[in-house]
N, C-alpha and C positions, 0 to 999 in steps of 0.2 A: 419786097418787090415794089413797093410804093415809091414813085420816083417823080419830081416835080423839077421841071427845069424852064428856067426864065430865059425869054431873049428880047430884044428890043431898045434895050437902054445905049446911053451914047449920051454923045456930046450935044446941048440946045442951048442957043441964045435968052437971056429972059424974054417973055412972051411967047417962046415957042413952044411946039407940044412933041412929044415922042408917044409911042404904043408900045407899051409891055404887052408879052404875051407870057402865059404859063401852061407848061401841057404836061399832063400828069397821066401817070399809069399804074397800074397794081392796087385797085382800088376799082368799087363802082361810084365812079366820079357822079354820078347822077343823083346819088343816094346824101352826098354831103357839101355845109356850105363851103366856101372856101376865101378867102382872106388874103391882104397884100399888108405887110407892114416895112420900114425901111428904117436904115440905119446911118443918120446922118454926122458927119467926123464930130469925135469928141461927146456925141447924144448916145442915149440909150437907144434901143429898139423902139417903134413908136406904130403903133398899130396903124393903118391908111384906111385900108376899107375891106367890107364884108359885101359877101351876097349868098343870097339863099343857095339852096338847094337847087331848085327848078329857077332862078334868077327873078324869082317873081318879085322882090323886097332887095333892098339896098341898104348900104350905112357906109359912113363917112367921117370920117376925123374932120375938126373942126378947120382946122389947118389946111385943107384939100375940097370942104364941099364948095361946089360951084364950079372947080376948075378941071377937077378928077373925075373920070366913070370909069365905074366896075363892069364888066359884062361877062357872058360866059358861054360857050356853045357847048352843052352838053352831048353833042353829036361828035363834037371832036376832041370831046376831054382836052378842054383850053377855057383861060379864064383871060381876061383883057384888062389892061389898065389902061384907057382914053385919059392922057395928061396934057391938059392946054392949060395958058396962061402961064407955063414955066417961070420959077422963080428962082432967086439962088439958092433959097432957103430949102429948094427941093433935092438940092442936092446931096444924092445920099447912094448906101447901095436898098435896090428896093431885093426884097423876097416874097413869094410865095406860101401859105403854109395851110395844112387840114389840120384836124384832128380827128383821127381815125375811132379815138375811146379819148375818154376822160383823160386818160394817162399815156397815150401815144400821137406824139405829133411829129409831124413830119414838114418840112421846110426844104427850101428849094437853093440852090448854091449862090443864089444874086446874080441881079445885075445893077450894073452901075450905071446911074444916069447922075449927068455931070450939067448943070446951069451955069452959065460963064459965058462973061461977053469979051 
């Protein structure tokens, strides 16, 4: 039942910003951190950002701090990605993902945000 589904992504100019959002259910979202990584053409998977549990603590790939924020409203099982400063290089599909156990993780079907002028 665990279901993680992203929207927000699209088309930005360099320098512009989009908002991912991700809204998850089948799980108590409150209880675990949760994480954005993306997949950009030709690259591996590449981790973006984490945030706590209760969103008290943050982290960020090198590539993204400064321009990225994580956030999360645990009232509405949604987690946010706040992306300014759009690059091309951020063009990728971004995902969602928990880790329910050690050995179950669960990801989110993408979305694609496209940088291009």
């Amino acid at each position: 039942q665990v279901q993680l589904v992203e929207s927000g992504g699209g088309l930005a100019q360099p320098g512009g910003s989009l908002r991912l959002s991700c809204a998850a259910s089948g799980f108590t979202f409150s209880h675990y951190a949760m994480s954005w990584a993306r997949q950009a053409p030709g690259k591996g998977l590449e981790w973006v950002s984490g945030i706590y549990s209760d969103g008290s603590d943050t982290y960020y790939a090198d590539s993204v701090k400064g321009r990225f924020t994580i956030s999360r409203d645990n009232a509405k099982n949604t987690i946010y990605l706040q992306m300014n400063d759009l690059k091309p290089e951020d063009t990728a599909v971004y995902y969602c993902n928990v880790w329910i156990t050690p050995h179950e993780s669960y990801w989110g079907q993408g979305t694609q945000v496209t940088v291009s002028s």
